[in-house]
C-alpha positions in Angstrom: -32.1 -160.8 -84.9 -35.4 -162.1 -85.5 -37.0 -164.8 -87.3 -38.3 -163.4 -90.7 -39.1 -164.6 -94.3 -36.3 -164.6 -96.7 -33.7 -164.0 -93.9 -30.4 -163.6 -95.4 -28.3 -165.3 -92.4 -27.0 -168.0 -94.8 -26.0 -165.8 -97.2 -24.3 -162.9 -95.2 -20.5 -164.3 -96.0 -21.7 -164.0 -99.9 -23.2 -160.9 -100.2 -20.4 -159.4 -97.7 -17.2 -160.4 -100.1 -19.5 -159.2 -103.2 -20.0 -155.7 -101.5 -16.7 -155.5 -100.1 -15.0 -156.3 -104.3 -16.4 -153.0 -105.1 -16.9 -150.6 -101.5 -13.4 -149.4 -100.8 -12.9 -148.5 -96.6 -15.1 -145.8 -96.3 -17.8 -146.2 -98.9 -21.7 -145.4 -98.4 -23.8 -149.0 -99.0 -27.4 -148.7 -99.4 -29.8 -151.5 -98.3 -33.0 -150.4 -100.1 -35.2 -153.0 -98.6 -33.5 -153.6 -95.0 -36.4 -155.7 -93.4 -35.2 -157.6 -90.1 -31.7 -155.1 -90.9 -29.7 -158.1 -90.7 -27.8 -157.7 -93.6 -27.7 -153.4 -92.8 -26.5 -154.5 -89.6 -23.4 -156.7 -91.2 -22.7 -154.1 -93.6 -22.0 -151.5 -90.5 -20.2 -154.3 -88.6 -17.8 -154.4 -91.7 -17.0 -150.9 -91.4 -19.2 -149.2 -94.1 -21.4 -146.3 -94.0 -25.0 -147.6 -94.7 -28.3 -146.4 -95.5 -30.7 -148.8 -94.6 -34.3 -148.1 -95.8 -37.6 -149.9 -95.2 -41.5 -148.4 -96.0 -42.5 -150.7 -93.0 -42.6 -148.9 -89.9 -41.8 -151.3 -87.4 -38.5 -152.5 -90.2 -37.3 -148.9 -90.0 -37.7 -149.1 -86.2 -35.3 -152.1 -86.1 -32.7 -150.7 -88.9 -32.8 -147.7 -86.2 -32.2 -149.7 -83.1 -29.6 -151.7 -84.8 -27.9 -149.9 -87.7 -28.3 -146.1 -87.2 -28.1 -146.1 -83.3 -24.5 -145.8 -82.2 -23.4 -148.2 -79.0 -20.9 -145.3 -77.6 -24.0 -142.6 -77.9 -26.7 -145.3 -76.3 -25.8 -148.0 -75.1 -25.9 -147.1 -71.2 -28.8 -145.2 -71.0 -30.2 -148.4 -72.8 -29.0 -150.9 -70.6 -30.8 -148.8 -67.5 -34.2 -148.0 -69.0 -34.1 -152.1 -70.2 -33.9 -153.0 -66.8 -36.5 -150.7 -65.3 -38.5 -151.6 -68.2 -37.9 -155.6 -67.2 -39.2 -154.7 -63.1 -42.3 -153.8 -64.6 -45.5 -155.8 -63.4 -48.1 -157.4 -66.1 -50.9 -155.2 -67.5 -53.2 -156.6 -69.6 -55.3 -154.5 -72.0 -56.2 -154.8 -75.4 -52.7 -156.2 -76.9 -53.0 -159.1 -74.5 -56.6 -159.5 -75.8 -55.8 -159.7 -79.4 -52.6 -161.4 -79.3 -52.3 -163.7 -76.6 -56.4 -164.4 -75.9 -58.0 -164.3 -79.4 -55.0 -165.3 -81.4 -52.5 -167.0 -79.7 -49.3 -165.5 -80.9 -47.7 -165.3 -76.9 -48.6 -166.9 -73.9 -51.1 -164.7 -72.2 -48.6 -163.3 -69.4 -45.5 -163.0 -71.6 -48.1 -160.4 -73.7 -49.0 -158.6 -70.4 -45.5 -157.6 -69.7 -44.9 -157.0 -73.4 -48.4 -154.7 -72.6 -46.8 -153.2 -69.5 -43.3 -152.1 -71.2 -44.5 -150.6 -74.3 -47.0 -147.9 -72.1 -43.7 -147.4 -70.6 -41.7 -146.6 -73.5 -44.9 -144.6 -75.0 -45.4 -142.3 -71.6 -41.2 -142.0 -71.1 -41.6 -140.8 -75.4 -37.5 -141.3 -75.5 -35.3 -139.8 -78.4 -36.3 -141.1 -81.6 -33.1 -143.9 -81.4 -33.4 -144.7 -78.2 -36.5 -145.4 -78.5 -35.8 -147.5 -81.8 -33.4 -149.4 -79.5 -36.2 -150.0 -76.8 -38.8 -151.1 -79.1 -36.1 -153.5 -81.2 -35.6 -155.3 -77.4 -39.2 -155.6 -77.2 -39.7 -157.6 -80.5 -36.2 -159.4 -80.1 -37.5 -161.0 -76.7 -41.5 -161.1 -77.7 -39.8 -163.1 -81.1 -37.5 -165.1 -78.8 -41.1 -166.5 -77.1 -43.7 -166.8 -79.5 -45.9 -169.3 -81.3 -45.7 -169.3 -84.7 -43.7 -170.6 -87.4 -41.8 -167.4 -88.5 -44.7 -165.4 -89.5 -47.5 -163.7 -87.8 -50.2 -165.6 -90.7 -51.2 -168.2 -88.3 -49.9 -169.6 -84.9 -49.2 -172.8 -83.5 -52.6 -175.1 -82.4 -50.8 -175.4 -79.0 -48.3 -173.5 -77.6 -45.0 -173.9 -78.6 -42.3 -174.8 -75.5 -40.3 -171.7 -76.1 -43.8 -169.7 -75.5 -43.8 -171.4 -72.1 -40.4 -169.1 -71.1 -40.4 -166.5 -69.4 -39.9 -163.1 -71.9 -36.4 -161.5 -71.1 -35.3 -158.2 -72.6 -32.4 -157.6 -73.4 -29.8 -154.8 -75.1 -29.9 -155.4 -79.0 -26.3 -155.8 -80.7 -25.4 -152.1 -80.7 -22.3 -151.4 -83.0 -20.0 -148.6 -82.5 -20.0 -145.3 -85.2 -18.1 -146.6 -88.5 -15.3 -144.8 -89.1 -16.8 -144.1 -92.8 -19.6 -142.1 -91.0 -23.2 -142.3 -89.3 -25.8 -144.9 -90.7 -28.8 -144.1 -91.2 -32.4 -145.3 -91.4 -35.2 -143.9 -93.7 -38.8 -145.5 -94.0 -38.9 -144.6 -97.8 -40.7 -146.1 -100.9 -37.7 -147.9 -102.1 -38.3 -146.7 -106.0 -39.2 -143.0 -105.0 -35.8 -143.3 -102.7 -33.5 -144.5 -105.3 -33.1 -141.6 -107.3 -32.7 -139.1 -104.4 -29.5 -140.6 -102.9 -26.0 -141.4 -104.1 -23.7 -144.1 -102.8 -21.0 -146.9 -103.7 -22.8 -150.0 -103.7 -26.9 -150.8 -103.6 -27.9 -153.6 -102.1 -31.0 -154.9 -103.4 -33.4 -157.7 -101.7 -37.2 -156.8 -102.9 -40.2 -158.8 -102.0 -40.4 -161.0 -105.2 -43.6 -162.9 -104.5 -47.7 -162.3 -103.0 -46.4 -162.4 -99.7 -46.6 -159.0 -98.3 -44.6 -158.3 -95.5 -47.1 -156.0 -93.7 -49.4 -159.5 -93.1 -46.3 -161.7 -91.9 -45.4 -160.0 -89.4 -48.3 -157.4 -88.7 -48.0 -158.0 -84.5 -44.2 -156.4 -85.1 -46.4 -153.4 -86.7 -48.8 -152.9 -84.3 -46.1 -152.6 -81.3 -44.2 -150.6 -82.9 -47.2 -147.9 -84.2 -49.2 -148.9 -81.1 -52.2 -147.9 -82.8 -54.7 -150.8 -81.8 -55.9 -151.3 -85.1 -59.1 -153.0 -86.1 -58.2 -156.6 -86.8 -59.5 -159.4 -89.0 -60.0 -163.0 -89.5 -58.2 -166.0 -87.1 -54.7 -164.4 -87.3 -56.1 -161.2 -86.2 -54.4 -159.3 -88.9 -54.6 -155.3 -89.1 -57.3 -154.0 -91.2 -54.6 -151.9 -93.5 -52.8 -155.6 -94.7 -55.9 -155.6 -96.9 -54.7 -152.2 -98.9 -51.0 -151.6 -98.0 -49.4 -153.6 -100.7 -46.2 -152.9 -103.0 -46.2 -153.4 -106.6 -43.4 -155.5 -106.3 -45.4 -158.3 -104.9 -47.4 -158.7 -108.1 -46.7 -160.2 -111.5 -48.0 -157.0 -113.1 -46.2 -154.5 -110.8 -42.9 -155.9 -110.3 -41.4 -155.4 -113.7 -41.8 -151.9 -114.0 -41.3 -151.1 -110.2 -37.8 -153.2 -110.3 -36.9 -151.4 -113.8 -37.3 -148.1 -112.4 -35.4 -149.0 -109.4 -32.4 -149.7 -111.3 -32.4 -147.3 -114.0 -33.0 -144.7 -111.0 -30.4 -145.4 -108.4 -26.6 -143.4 -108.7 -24.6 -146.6 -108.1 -21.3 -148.0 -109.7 -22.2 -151.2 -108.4 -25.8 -153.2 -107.6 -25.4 -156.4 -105.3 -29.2 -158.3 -105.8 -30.4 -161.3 -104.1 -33.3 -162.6 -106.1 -35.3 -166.2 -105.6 -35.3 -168.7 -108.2 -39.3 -168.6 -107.8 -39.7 -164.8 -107.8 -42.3 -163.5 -110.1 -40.3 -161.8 -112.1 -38.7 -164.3 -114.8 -34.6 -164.5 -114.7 -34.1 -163.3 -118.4 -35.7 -159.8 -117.6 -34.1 -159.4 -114.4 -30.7 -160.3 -116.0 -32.0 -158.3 -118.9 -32.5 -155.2 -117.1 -28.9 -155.4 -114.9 -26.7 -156.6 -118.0 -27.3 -152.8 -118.7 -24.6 -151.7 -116.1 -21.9 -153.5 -118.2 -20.4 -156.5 -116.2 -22.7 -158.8 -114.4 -22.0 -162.2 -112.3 -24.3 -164.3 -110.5 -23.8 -166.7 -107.7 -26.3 -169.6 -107.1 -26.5 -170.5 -103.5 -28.8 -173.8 -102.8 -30.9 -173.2 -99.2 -33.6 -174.4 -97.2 -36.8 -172.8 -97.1 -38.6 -171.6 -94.0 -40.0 -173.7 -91.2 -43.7 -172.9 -92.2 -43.1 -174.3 -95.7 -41.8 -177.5 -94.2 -44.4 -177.9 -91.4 -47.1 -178.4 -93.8 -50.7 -176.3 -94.6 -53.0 -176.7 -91.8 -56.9 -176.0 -91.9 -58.1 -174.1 -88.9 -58.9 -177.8 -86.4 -54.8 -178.0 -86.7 -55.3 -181.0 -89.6 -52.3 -181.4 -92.3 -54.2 -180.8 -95.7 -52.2 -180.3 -99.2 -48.8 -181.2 -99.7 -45.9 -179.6 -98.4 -43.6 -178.0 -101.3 -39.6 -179.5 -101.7 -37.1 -178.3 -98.6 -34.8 -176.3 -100.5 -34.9 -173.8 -102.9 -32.5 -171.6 -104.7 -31.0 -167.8 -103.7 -29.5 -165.9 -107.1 -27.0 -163.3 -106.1 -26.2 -161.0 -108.5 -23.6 -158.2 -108.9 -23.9 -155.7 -111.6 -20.7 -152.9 -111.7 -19.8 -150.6 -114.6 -16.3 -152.0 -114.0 -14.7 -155.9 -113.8 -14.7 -156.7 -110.3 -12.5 -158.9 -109.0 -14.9 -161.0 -107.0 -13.9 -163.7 -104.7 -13.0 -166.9 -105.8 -12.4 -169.0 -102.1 -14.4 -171.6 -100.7 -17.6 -169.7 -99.7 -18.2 -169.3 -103.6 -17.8 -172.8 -104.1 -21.4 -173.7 -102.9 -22.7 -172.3 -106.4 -25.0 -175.4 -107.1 -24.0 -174.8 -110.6 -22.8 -172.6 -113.1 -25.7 -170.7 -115.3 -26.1 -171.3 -118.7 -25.6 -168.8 -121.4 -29.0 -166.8 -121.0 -28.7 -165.6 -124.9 -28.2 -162.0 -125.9 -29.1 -159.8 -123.1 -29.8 -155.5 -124.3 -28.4 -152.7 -122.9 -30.1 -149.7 -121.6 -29.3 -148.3 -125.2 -30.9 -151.4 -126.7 -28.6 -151.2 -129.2 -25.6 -153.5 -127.8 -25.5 -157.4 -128.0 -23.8 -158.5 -124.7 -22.3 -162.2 -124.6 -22.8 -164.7 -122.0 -19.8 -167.0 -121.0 -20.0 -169.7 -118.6 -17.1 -170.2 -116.1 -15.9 -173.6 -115.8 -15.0 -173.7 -112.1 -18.6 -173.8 -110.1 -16.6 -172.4 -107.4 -16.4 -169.3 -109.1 -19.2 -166.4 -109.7 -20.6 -166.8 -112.9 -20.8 -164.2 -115.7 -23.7 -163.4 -117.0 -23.3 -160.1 -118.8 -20.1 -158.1 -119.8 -19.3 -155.2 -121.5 -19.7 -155.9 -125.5 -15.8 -156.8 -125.7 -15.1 -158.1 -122.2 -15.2 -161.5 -120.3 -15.8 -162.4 -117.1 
């Protein structure tokens, strides 16, 4: 998997035991914002069917390669086109130029392989999985040798050691067909998606801040659409970072955009994860999922990314400003029609600590007051919202 902003990696044993309380063995989980697909991923390795969606292109690519790809359909044919692919010799052009010369994202020869393989793939013009699988090996080993602290916004003053290697591709983690079904990846608008599918369990993990993911990782874009886009400015960002934004990465937008996600999707069950510094305040998030009846939330301390920690840097490579604090806070919520009988072992037993009594919360009638109990045990999931006569 690659490096990527708001990875959920340290969360995966979480948000797995909260889907798997409501997904019986064969159930349909959707991952409406799949980004790197590492959760998508986990949720096929657990056995569920999944529909993992991302508007990115170069996202979709990767929940392709890794979720809706099948190892028994590809993963030989993979294995030989990777290694013709890895024969290839350099071939510099205008990727190289932009990524390696101008901006300094990859070590100038590591970008002309990268150059020299992805001509390949686009003259071969595989099946539309295979090809996902090819391209996902390309940005697994580009991501395995770059320069930058996790994002494509800026790159180190000097190379980093690991740019130095030598760029090796290799098979990505293919999984074998669930027996629940074939995955599948869609490139959707996540609100305009929800109402058109049904499924067990939604899993939920929206951009929540002004960071777009378009401009972090805009090199991933590029190989993927190999478009050679006009670029801008030192990180040599594509033009279209400037205009392709979501509404959930603004204060104004993200309200409405997230409401009309929830009220749209066909669900029994919503698992979120949600940042304690998200723009959208934790009263109306809880607000708007207390609506499906019983709601718990789990409170998992974690440090933030390596950029954060490093520092902001001015364009001579100087420290200016002041870092912000290492860690953070991850909210996990799951929102069900029906009590769940979430898990109560040692993984739930890094809540930080319990949440308060948030007040009356509305339900989608607006009618209903819902109560708010706090669970004694900080080991446990919280309640935040019940049914008007229940408890958590």
């Amino acid at each position: 998997m690659i490096k990527y902003l708001g990875s959920k990696r340290g969360l995966l044993p979480q948000i797995l035991r909260a889907v798997g309380a409501a997904a019986g063995d064969r159930a349909v989980v959707a991952d409406l914002f799949s980004g790197s697909a590492r959760v998508s991923h986990a949720l096929k390795a657990a056995g569920w069917r999944v529909l993992a969606n991302d508007e990115l292109p170069f996202a979709q690519t990767l929940a392709c390669g890794l979720v809706q790809a099948d190892a028994e359909r590809w993963g030989a044919r993979a294995d030989r086109l990777l290694a013709e692919l890895s024969h290839l010799p350099p071939a510099s052009g205008w990727f190289t130029a932009t990524y390696a010369e101008t901006a300094r994202y990859l070590h100038p020869v590591n970008a002309a392989r990268l150059e020299a393989m992805r001509e390949a793939i686009e003259r071969l013009d595989p099946e539309p999985e295979l090809r996902a699988i090819l391209l996902t090996a390309l940005i697994q080993a580009a991501d395995r040798v770059d320069s930058c602290a996790g994002h494509q916004m800026s790159f180190m003053r000097e190379l980093a050691p690991r740019a130095m290697k030598p760029l090796l591709l290799r098979r990505p983690e293919l999984l074998p067909r669930p027996a629940a079904g074939p995955c599948l990846a869609l490139a959707e608008d996540a609100v305009s998606l929800a109402g058109a599918i049904e499924c067990d369990v939604a899993y939920l993990d929206p951009p929540y801040d002004q960071h777009v993911y378009l401009s972090n990782y805009h090199m991933w874009e590029t190989l993927v659409r190999w478009d050679r886009p006009d670029t801008y400015g030192r990180a040599q960002k594509r033009t279209d970072c400037r205009t392709r934004r979501s509404a959930f990465n603004t204060r104004a937008g993200i309200g409405p955009a997230f409401a009309r996600l929830v009220t749209g999707l066909r669900a029994r069950t919503l698992v979120v994860s949600y940042g304690a510094e998200g723009f959208l305040a934790r009263a109306e998030l809880e607000r708007m999922l207390a609506g499906r009846g019983f709601l718990h939330v789990l409170e998992v301390p974690h440090r933030r990314y390596a950029g954060t920690r490093l520092g902001i840097h001015n364009a001579r490579g100087e420290k200016v400003g002041t870092p912000g604090p290492d860690g953070t806070m991850e909210r996990l919520y799951v929102a069900s029609d029906r009590r769940l009988d979430l898990p109560r072992n040692q993984d739930y037993r890094m809540v930080h600590e319990a949440a308060e009594a948030a007040g009356a919360l509305d339900t989608q009638q607006a009618a209903d007051a819902l109560a708010v109990q706090q669970v004694a045990d900080a080991g446990r999931c919280t309640a935040i919202a019940a049914g008007p006569s229940a408890t958590a």
